[in-house]
C-alpha positions as CSV (number, residue, x, y, z in Angstrom):
1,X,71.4,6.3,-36.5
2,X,72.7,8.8,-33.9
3,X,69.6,10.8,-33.6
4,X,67.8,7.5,-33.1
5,X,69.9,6.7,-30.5
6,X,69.3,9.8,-28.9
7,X,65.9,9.4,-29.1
8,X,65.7,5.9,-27.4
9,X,68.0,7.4,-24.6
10,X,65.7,10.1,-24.0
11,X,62.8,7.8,-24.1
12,X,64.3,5.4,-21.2
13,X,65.5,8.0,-19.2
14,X,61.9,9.3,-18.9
15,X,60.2,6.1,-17.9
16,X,62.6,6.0,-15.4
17,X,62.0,8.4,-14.3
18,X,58.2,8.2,-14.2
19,X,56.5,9.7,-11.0
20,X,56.3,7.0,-8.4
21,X,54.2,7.1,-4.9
22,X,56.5,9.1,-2.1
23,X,54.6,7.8,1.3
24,X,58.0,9.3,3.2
25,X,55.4,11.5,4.7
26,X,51.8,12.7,4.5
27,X,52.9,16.0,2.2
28,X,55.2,14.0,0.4
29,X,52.2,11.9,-0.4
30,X,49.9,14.2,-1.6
31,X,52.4,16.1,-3.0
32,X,53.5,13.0,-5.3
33,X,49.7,11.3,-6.1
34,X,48.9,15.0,-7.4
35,X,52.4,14.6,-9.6
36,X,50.8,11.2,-10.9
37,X,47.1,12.4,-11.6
38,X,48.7,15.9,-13.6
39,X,49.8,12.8,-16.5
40,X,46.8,11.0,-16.6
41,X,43.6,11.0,-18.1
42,X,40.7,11.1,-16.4
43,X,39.6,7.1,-17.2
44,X,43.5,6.1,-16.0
45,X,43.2,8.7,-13.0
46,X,39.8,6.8,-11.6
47,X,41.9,3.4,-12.5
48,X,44.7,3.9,-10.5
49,X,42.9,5.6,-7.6
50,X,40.8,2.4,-7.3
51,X,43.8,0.1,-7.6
52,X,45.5,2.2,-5.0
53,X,43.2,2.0,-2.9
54,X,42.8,-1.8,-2.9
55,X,46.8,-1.7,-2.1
56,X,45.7,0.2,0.8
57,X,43.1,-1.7,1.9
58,X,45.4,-5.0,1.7
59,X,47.9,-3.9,3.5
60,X,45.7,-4.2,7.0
61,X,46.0,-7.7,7.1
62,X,50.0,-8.1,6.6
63,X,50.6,-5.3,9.4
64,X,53.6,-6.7,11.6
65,X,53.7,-7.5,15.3
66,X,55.9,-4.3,15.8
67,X,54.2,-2.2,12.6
68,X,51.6,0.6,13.1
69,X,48.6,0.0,10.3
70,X,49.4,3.4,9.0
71,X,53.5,2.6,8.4
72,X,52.2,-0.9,6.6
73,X,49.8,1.5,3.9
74,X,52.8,3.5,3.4
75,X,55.3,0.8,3.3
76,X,53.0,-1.1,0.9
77,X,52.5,1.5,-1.6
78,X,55.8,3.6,-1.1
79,X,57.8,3.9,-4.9
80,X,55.4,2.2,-6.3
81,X,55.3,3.3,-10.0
82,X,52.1,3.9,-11.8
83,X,52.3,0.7,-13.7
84,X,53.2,-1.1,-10.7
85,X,50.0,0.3,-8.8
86,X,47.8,-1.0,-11.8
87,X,49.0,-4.6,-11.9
88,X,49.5,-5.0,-7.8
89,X,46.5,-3.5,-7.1
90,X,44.8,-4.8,-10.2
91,X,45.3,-8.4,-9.0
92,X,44.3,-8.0,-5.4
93,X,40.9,-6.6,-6.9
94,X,40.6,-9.8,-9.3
95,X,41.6,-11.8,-6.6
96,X,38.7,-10.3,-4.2
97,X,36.3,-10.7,-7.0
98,X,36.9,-14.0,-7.2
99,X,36.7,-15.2,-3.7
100,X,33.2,-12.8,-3.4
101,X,31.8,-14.7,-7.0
102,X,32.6,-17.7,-4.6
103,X,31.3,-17.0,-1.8
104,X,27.9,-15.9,-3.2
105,X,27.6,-18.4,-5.1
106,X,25.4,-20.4,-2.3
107,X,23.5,-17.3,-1.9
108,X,22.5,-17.2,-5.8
109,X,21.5,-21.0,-6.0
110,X,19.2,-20.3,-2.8
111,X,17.3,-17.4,-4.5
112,X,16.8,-18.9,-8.1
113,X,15.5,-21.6,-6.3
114,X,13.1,-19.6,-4.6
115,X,12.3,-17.3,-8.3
116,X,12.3,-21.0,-9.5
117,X,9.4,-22.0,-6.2
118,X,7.4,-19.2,-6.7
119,X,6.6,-19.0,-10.6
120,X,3.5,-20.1,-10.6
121,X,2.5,-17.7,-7.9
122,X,4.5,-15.0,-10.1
123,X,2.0,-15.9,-13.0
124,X,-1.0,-15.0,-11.4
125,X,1.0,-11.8,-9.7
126,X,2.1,-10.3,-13.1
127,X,-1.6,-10.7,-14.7
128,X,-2.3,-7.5,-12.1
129,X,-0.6,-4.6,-13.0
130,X,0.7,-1.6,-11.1
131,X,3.0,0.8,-12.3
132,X,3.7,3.8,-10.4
133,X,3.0,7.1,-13.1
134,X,4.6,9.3,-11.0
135,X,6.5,9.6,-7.4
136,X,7.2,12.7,-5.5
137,X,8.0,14.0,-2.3
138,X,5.9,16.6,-1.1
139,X,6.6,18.4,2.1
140,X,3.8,19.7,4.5
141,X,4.4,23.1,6.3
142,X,5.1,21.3,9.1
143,X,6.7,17.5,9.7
144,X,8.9,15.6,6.9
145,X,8.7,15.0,3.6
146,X,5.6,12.2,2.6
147,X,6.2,10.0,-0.2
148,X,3.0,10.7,-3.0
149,X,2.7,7.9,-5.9
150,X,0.2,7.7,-8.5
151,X,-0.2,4.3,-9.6
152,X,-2.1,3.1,-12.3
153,X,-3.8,-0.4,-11.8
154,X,-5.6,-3.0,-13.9
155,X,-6.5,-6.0,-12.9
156,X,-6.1,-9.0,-15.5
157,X,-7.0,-11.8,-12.8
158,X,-10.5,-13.7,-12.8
159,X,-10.8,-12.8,-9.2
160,X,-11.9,-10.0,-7.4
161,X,-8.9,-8.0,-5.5
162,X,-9.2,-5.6,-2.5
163,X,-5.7,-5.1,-1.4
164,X,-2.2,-5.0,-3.4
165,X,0.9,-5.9,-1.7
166,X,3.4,-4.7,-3.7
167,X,7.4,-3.7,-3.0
168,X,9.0,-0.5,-4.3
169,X,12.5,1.1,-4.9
170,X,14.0,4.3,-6.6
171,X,15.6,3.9,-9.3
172,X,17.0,6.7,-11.7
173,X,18.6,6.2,-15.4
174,X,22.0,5.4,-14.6
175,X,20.6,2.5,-11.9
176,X,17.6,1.3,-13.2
177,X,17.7,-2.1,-10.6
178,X,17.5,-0.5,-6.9
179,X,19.1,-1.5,-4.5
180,X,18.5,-4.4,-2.2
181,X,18.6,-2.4,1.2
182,X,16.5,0.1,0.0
183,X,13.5,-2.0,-1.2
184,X,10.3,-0.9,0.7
185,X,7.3,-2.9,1.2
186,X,4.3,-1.0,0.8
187,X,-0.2,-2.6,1.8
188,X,-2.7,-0.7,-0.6
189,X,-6.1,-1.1,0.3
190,X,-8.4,-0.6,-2.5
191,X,-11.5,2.0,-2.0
192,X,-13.5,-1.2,-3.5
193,X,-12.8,-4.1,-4.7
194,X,-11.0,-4.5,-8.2
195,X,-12.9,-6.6,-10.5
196,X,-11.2,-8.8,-13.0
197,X,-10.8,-6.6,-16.1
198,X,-11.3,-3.2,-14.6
199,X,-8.6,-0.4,-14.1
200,X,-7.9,2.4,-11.8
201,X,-5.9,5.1,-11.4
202,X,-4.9,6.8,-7.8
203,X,-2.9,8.8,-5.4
204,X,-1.2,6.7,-2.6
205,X,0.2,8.1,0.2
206,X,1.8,5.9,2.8
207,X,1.6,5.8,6.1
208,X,4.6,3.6,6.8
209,X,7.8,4.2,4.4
210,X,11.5,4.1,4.7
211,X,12.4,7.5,6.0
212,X,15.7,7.2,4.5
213,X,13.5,8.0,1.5
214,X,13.2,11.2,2.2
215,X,16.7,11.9,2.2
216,X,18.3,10.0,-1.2
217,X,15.6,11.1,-3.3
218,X,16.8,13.2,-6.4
219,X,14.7,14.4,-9.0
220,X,14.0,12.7,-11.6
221,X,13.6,9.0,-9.6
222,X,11.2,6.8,-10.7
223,X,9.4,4.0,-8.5
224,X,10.2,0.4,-9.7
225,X,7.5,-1.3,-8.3
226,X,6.7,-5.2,-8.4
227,X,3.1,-6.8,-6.9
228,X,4.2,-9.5,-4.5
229,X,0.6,-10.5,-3.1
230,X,-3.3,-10.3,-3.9
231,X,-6.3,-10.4,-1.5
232,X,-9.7,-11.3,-2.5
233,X,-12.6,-9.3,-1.5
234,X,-12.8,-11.3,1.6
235,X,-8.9,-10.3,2.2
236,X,-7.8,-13.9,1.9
237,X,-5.2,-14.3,-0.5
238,X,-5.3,-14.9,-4.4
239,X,-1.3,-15.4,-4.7
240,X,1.7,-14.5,-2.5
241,X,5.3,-14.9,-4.0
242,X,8.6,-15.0,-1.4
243,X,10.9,-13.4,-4.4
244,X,10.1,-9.7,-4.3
245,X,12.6,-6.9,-5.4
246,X,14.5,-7.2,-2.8
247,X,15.2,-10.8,-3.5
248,X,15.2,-9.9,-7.2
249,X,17.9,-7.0,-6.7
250,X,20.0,-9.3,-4.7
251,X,20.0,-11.7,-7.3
252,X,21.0,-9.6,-10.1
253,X,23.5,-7.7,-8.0
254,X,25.1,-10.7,-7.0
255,X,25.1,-12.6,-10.9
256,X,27.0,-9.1,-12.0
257,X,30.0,-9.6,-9.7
């Protein structure tokens, strides 16, 4: 029994005396996160980074008439215990979610209505395919780097097509949905017109592209690639849908919050 007791004494006197956030000053800060991250793993680490941060990022909007917005971070997150920085900043996070879920919830009635408005369009759309085999950069001697896809293309429609509309965006294993800001529409003109049940294969090189392209690229990207309009051989159009991958990112990036 006394060695039990013993042991429980030593047990509460060390979660008492658990690390806690010191924001008395800057080195005392780093100083005393470092002391936290040395007893955590790496999963709990990235946890209470995040939920520190949303402390942090709270505290801006109960800064006092007579408080700098640097003494209300410290004040806010100064002795905080680990636990302590988990559950405070773990609510303000659920709480965040929450009023974001709400407030986009307008946003994803508006765009399944349009997915909803343009399926019949999306019908005839899908029955052309285009999938991009492979996307590069290649960079000239001189200038910057050109986007280079080959796409493969076969068209399933009973019409006649001369030019693809179709949007694009990078994607790589870990994202395969790209994002909505970095969508790119992209006007492929056919050498001849398409006719229904044939198939080609060719290297596109566009003239107008999101520079910013040229910069996030990583190898080993692929080009997601959806066909959001079909001209006839008199380049009048077959079918045109307003829900591209851009609206389609948006959607799914707002449903996962």
């Amino acid at each position: 029994m006394y060695r039990l007791f013993l042991l429980l004494l030593g047990t509460s006197f060390l979660l008492g005396c658990s690390p806690r956030v010191d924001a008395s000053s800057p080195e005392a800060l780093e100083a005393s996160i470092t002391r936290i991250h040395e007893g955590l793993t790496e999963t709990e680490r990235k946890a209470f980074n995040e939920n520190l941060e949303a402390i942090l990022f709270n505290s801006q909007f109960t800064v006092a008439p007579d408080q700098s917005a640097e003494d209300a971070a410290l004040k806010a997150i100064h002795g905080l215990s680990v636990k302590q920085v988990m559950k405070v900043g773990g609510d303000l996070r659920k709480d965040a979610i929450e009023a974001l879920r709400s407030l986009a919830e307008p946003t994803i009635k508006e765009l399944e209505a349009l997915r909803e408005s343009s399926a019949p369009a999306r019908r005839t759309l899908d029955a052309f395919t285009l999938k991009a085999t492979e996307y590069r950069l290649d960079t000239p001697p001189s200038g910057s780097a050109q986007p280079v896809m080959k796409l493969s293309l076969t068209n399933g429609t009973n019409r006649a097509v001369s030019r693809v509309h179709f949007d694009g965006g990078l994607t790589t294993p870990e994202n395969p949905n790209p994002k909505s800001l970095d969508v790119q529409r992209f006007t492929l003109t056919l050498p001849q017109s398409l006719e229904p049940g044939e198939s080609l294969q060719l290297i596109y090189e566009p003239t107008i592209y999101n520079p910013a392209w040229s910069v996030q690229y990583q190898e080993g990207m692929t080009l997601k690639t959806l066909v959001v309009r079909l001209d006839d051989a008199s380049a009048e159009p077959i079918a045109e849908s307003a829900f591209g991958l851009e609206q389609e990112s948006s959607l799914s990036s707002l449903k996962a919050l």
